[in-house]
C-alpha positions as CSV (number, residue, x, y, z in Angstrom):
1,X,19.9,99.0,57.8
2,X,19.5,95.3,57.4
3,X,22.3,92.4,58.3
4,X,24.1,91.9,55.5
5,X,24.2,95.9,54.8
6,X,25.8,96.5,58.8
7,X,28.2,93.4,58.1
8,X,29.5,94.8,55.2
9,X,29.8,98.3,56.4
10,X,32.1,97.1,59.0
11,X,33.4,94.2,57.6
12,X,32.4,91.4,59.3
13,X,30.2,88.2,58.6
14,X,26.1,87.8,59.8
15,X,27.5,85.2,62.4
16,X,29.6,87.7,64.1
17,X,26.5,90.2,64.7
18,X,24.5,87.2,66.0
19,X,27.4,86.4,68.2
20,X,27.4,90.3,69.7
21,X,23.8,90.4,70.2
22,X,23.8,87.1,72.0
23,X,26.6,88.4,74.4
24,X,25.5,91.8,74.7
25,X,27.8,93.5,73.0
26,X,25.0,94.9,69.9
27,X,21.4,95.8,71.3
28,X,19.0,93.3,69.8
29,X,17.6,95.4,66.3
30,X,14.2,96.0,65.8
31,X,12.4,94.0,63.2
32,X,10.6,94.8,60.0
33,X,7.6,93.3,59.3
34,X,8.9,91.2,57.1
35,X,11.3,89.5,60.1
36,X,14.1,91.4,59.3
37,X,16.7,92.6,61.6
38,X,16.8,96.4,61.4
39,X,19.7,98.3,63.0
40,X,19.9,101.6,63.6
41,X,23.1,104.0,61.8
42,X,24.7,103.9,65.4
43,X,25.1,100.3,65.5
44,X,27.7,100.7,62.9
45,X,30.1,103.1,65.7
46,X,29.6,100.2,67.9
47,X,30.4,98.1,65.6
48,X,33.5,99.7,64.9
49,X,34.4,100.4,68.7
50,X,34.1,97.0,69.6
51,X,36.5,95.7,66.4
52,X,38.8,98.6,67.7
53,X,39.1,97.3,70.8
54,X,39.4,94.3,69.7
55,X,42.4,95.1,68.2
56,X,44.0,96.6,71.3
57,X,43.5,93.4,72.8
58,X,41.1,93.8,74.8
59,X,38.2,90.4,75.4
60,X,34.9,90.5,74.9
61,X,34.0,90.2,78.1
62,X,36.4,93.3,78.7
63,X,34.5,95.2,76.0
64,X,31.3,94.2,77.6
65,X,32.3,96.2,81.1
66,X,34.0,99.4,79.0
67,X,30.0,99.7,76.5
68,X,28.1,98.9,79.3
69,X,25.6,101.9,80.7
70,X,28.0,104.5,82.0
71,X,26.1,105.2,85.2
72,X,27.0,102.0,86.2
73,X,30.6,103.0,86.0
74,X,32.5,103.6,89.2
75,X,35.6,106.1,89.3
76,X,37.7,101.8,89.6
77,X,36.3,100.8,86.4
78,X,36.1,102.8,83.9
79,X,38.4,103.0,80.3
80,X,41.3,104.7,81.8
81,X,41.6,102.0,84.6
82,X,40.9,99.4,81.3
83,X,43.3,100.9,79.4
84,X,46.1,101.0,82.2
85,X,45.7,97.1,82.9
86,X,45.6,96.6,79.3
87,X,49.0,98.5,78.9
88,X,50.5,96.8,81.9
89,X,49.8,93.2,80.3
90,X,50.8,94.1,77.0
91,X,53.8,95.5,78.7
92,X,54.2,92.0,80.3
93,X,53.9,89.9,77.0
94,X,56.1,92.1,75.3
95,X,58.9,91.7,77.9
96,X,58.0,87.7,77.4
97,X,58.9,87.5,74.1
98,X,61.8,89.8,74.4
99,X,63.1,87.1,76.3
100,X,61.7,84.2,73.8
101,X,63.9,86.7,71.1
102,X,67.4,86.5,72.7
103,X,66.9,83.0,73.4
104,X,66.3,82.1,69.5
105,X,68.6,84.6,68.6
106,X,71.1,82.8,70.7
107,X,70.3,79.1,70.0
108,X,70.6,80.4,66.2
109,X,74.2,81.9,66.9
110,X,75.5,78.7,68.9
111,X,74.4,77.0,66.1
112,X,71.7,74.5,67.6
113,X,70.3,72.3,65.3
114,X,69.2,69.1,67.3
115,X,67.3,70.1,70.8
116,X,68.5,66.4,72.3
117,X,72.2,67.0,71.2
118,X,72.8,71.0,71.7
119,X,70.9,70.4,75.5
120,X,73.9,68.0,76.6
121,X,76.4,71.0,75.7
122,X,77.1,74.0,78.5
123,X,76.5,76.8,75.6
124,X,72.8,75.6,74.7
125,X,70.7,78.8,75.7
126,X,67.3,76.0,75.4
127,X,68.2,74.1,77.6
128,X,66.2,74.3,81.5
C-alpha cells in the first residue's frame, strides 16, 4: 500500500511515517518503480502498536527497545519489565498531581485570589 493509503489507515499524516522510518520505528518500504514507497499490510499493526503505546505513555525511544528484534531481548528488558517502569511512573505522576489537586482545591476554599496578598496570610496552602 502506498503513503497516503497507510497514513489514512491509521490516521496519521505522511510526515509522521517519514519521522518512524528515520528513527527506526517503521522498516524503510520497498519502492515501486515509479519511486513510490510501498509498505507491506503489516506495517499497518505496527503502526497501530506504536500509536498504542504511545498512548500508554511510553517514548519513542522506549518503543524503539520494546519493537526491536526479540532475540536481542534479555529476561531485564523486555515489555513486562517496560510495562512495570511505566506503571511505577505513571503511579508517580498521578500521586503528583493528587497533591497539585488538594492544593487548588484548598487555595479555591480559602478563597485566594491574589498570590502576593493570600502568601502573606498563615492559611495560604500556595505559599513555600
Amino acid at each position: 500500500m502506498r503513503s497516503g493509503q497507510l497514513a489514512a489507515a491509521v490516521g496519521v499524516n505522511l510526515q509522521t511515517l517519514r519521522y518512524y522510518e528515520r528513527r527506526g520505528l517503521l522498516p524503510e518500504p520497498t519502492r515501486t518503480l515509479g519511486g513510490h514507497r510501498a509498505y507491506p499490510p503489516e506495517a499497518v499493526t505496527r503502526l497501530r502498536l506504536i500509536k498504542s503505546a504511545q498512548r500508554l505513555g511510553f517514548t519513542l525511544t522506549e518503543i524503539a527497545d520494546l519493537l526491536g528484534p526479540r532475540r536481542n531481548w534479555s529476561t531485564s528488558s523486555g515489555l513486562h519489565t517496560h510495562a512495570a517502569g511505566k506503571l511505577a511512573e505513571v503511579e508517580a505522576r498521578i500521586d503528583e498531581l493528587t497533591g497539585i489537586a488538594e492544593t487548588l482545591r484548598a487555595a479555591l476554599t480559602v478563597g485566594c485570589d491574589d498570590l502576593a496578598e493570600c502568601a502573606t496570610t498563615p492559611d495560604c496552602p500556595l505559599s513555600l
